[in-house]
C-alpha positions in Angstrom: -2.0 -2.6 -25.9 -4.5 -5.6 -24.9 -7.5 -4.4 -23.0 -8.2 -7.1 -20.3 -11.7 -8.3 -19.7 -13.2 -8.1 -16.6 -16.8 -9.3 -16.2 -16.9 -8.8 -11.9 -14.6 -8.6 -8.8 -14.1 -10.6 -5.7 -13.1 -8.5 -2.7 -11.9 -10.2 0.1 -12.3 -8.8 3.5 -15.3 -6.7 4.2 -14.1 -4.1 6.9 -13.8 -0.4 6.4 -10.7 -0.7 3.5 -12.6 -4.0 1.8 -15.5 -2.1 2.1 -14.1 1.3 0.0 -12.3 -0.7 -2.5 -15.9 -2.3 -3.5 -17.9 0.6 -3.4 -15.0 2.6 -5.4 -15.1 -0.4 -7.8 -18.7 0.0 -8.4 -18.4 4.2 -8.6 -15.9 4.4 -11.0 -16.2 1.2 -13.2 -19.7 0.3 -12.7 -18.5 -4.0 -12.4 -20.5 -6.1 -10.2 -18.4 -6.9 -6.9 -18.6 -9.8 -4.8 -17.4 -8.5 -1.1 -16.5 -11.6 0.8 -16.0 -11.9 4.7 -16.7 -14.6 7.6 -19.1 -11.7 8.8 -19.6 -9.9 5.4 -22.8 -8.0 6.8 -25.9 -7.2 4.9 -26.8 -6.6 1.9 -28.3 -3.1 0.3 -31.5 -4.0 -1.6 -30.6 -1.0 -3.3 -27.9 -1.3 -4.0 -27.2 -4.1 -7.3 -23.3 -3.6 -7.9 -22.1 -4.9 -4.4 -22.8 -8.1 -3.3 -22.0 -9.5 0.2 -21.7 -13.6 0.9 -20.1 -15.3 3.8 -16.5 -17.1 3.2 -14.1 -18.3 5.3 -10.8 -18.3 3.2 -9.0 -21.1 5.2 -11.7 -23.1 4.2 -9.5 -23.8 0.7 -12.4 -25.5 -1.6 -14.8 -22.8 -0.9 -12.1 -20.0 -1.6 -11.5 -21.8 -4.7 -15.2 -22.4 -5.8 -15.2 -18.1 -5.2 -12.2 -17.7 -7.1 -13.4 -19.2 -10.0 -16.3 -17.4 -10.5 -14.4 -14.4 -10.3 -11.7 -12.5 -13.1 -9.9 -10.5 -10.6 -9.4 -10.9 -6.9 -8.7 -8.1 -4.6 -6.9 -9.6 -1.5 -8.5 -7.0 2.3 -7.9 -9.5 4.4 -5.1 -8.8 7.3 -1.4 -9.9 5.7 -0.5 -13.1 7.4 -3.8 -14.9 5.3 -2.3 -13.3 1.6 0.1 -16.5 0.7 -2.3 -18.3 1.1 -5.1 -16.8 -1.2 -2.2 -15.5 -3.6 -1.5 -19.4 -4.1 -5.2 -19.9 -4.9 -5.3 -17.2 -7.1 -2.5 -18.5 -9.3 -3.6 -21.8 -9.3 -7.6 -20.8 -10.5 -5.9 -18.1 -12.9 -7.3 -15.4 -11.2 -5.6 -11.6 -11.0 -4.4 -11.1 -8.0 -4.1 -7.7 -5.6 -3.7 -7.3 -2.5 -2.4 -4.3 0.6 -0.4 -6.5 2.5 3.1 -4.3 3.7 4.7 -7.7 5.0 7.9 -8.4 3.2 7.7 -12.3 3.7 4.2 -12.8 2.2 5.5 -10.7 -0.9 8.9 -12.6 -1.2 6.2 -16.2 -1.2 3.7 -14.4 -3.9 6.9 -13.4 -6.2 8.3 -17.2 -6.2 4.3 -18.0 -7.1 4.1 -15.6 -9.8 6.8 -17.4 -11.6 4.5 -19.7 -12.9 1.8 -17.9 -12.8 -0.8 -17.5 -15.6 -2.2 -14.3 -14.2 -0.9 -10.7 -12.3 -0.1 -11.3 -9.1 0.4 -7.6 -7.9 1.0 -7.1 -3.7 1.5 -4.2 -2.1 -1.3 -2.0 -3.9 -2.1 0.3 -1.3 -0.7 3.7 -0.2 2.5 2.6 1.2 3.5 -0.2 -0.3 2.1 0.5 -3.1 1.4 4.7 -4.4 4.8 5.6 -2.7 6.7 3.2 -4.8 5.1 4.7 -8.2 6.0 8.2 -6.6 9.5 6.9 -5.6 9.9 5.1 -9.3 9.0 8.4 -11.1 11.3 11.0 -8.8 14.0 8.7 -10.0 13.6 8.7 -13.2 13.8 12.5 -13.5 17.7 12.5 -12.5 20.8 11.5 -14.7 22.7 10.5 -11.4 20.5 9.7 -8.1 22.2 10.6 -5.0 19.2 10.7 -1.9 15.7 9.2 -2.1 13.6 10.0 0.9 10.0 8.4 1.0 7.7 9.5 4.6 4.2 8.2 4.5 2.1 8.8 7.5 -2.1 8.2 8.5 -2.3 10.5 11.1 -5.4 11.4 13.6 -6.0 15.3 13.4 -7.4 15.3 16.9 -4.7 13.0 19.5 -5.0 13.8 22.8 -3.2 10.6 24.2 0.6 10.1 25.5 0.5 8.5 22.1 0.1 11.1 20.6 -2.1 8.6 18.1 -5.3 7.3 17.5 -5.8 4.0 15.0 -6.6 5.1 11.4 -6.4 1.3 10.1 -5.3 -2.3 11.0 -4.0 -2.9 14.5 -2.3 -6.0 13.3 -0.8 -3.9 10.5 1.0 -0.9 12.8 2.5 -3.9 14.8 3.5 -6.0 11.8 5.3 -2.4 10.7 6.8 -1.7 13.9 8.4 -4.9 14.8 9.8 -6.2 11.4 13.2 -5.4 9.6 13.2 -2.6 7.4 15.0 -2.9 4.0 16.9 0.1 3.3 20.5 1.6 0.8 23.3 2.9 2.6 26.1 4.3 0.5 24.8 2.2 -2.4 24.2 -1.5 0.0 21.2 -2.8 0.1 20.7 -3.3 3.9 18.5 -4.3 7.3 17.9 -1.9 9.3 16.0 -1.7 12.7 12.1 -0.5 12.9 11.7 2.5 15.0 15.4 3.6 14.9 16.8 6.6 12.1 14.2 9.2 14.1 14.5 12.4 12.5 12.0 15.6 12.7 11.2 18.6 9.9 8.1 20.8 9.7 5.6 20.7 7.0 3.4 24.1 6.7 4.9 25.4 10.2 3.1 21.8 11.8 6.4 19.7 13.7 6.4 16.2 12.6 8.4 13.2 13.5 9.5 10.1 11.6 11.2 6.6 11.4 12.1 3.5 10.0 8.9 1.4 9.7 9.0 -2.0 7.8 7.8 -2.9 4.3 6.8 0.5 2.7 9.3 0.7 -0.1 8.0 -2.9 -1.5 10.5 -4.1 -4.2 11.8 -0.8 -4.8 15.0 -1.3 -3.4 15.9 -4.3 -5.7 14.8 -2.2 -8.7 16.9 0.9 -7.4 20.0 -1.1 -6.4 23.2 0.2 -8.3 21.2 3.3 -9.4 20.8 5.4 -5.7 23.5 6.4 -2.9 20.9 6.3 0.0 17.1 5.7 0.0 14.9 4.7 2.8 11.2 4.6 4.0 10.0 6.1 7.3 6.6 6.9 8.7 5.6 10.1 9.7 3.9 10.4 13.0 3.4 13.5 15.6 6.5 14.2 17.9 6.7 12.1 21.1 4.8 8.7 19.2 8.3 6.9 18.2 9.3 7.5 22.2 6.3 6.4 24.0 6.3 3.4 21.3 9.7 2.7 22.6 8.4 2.3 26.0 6.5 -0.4 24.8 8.3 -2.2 23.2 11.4 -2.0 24.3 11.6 -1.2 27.8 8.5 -3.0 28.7 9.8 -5.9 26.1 6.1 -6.3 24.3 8.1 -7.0 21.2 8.4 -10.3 22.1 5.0 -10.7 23.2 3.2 -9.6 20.1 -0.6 -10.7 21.4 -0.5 -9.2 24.6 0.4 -6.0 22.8 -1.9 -5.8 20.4 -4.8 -6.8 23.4 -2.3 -3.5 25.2 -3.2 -1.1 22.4 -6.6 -2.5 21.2 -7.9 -1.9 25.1 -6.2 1.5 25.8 -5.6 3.1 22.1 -9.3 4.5 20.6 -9.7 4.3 16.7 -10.7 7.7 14.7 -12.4 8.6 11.6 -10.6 11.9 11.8 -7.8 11.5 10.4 -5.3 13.3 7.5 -2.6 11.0 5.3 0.3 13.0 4.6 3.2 11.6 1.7 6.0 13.7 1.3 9.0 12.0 -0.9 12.8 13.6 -1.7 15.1 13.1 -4.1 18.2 14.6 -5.1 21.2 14.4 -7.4 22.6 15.5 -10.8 20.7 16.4 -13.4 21.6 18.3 -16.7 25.1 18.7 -14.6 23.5 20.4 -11.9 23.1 19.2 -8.2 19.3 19.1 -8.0 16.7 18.2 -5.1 12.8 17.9 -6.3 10.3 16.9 -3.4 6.0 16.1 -3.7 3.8 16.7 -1.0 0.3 15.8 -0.7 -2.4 16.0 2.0 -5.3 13.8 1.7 -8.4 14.2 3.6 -11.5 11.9 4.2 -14.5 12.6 1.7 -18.3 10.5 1.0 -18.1 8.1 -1.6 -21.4 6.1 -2.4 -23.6 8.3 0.3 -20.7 6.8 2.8 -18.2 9.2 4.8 -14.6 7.6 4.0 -11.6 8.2 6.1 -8.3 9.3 4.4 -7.0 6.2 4.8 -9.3 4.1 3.7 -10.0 6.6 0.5 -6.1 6.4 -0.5 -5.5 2.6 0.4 -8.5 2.0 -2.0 -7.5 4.1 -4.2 -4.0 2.4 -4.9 -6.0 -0.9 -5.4 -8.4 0.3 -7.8 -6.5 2.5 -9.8 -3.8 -0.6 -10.7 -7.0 -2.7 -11.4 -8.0 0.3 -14.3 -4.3 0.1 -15.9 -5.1 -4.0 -15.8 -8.6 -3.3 -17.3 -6.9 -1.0 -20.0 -3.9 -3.6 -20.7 -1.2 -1.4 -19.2 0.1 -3.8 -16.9 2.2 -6.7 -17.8 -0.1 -10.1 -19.1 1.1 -12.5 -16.2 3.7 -12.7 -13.4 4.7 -10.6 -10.4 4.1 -6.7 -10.9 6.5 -4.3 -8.3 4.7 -1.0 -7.8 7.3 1.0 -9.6 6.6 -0.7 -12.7 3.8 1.3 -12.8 4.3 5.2 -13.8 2.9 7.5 -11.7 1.4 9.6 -14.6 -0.8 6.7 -15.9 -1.8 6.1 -12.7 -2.9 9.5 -11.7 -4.9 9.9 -15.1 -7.1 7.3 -13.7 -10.8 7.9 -12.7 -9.2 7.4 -8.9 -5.9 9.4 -9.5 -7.7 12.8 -8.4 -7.4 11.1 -4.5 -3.6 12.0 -4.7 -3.6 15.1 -6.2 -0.9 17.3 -5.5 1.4 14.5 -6.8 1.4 16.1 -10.3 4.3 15.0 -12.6 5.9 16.9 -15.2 6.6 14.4 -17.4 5.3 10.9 -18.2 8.9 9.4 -18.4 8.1 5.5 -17.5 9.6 4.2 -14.2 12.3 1.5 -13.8 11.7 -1.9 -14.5 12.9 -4.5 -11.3 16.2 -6.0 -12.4 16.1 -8.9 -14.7 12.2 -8.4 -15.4 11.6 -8.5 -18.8 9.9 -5.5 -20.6 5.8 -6.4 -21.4 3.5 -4.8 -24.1 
């Protein structure tokens, strides 16, 4: 094992998630950090571990002259802007993370990474990104997988709307999930299937819950579970009467096809809230010692301070997923160079970092090492 060394971080994108990844950076590994945005704020005298400067990452020479001075870049920004910093990255040979959850921009970053010098790791956040190490790991534990069910939801606590929802995170991210294919396996094929279709309902704790196909949280887990699971899919978990109303929307009032003058639709009438719970519940059954098996993990995640700073649940477990794949780069468990899948990473060495305790609940039994993506080769 190869420690990496890090000497300080760039974070790009200096909103509430850029924000939490910085400051979490600074708690837990005490690096300097570099938090970049066209309106980046003001800086904390007292503060000497987070810095903020101006940058505008279209502008390509000054992303570059940024990269450089940087060993690691972690990519906030919203997900149609990661190609293009990924290709930066690689080309300064800078680590690379990022949140994005659109399957395009992680299908561009993978043919980059093939020459890359450097990790180039998308999809680092809760889901993509934790869910896929929790997938990984609950199929790992069977000798034959039959059923792997992954729901992930950022929920308000207090809705009140027709909704039934209030904005936890990224406008531009709930639309780029509710619009877009969803990659799924049907009776062992890798398939398409529609976002906002496969509703289903279950209780958790007595509370009624809702869910469906959203796109892009499994990440590359489907290609590395191909051949090896009957039926696995994503879905996200709202309250019941969401998936309908959203429906409405985009369906019947055809807002699909008019993605701006949706997002102006729910940016206008849909509040944001710091109240807010993140739920993952994840499935998986089959044979195991010759027996017919199910296991399940649930976890509920709450907001908490971090640096004197109330955080939201979502922007505590989104940062979380980031940070703690930057501490298995720091202690040279991740591959050296190329494109890392997020259930290359096992879930136990992840939660034994100093940000693992945000998804406790997850506790594994074992510390069995997840699948590798096929045709990967194995790294020290």
């Amino acid at each position: 094992m190869t420690k990496v060394k890090i000497e300080n971080v760039l974070v790009l994108g200096a909103g509430k998630v850029g924000s939490t990844v910085a400051d979490m950076i600074a708690e837990y590994h005490r690096l300097p950090v570099t938090l970049a945005d066209v309106r980046p704020g003001r800086n904390d005298e007292n503060d000497p571990l987070v810095r903020r400067i101006a940058l505008d990452v279209e502008n390509n020479e000054d992303l570059r002259t940024a990269l450089r001075a940087h060993s690691v870049v972690i990519n906030c920004l919203p997900f149609f802007l990661a190609q293009r910093v990924a290709t930066e990255a690689a080309a300064c040979g800078v680590h690379y993370f990022d949140l994005t959850e659109d399957v395009a921009a992680t299908k561009a970053i993978r043919d980059i990474s093939k020459t890359a010098t450097s990790v180039l790791m998308p999809q680092s956040g809760l889901a993509p990104g934790v869910i896929g190490m929790l997938g990984g790991y609950l199929a790992s534990r069977f000798d034959e997988l039959y059923d792997l069910r992954l729901r992930v939801g950022a929920l308000t606590r207090n809705a009140t709307n027709s909704l039934r929802y209030n904005f936890t995170w990224s406008i531009d991210g709930v639309i780029n999930e509710y619009c877009n294919p969803c990659d799924a396996i049907v009776n062992g094929q890798l398939v398409s299937v529609q976002p906002m279709e496969g509703h289903e309902t279950f209780t958790l704790d007595a509370e009624a819950f809702e869910a469906f196909n959203t796109s892009g949280g499994l990440g590359t887990l489907c290609e590395t579970l191909a051949g090896k699971v009957r039926n696995l899919d994503y879905k996200t978990i709202r309250y019941p009467g969401h998936c309908d109303a959203m429906n409405f929307l985009l369906h019947d009032l055809r807002l699909i096809e008019r993605r701006d003058l949706l997002r102006q639709v729910l940016e206008h009438a849909v509040p944001h809230s710091r109240e807010d719970v993140v739920i993952l519940f994840a499935s998986a059954s089959g044979r195991r010692d010759g027996r017919f098996e199910q296991e399940t993990r649930v976890a509920r995640v709450f907001g908490a301070p971090l640096r004197g700073k109330d955080r939201t649940a979502i922007e505590l477990t989104t940062a979380a997923g980031v940070v703690g794949v930057f501490e298995l780069l720091r202690q040279g468990k991740l591959p050296a160079l190329g494109f890392v899948g997020q259930e290359q990473v096992p879930l136990g060495q992840f939660l034994a970092t100093k940000v693992g305790h945000y998804y406790q609940g997850l506790g594994v039994a074992s510390s069995a090492p997840a699948p590798r993506p096929k045709g990967e080769p194995a790294h020290a």
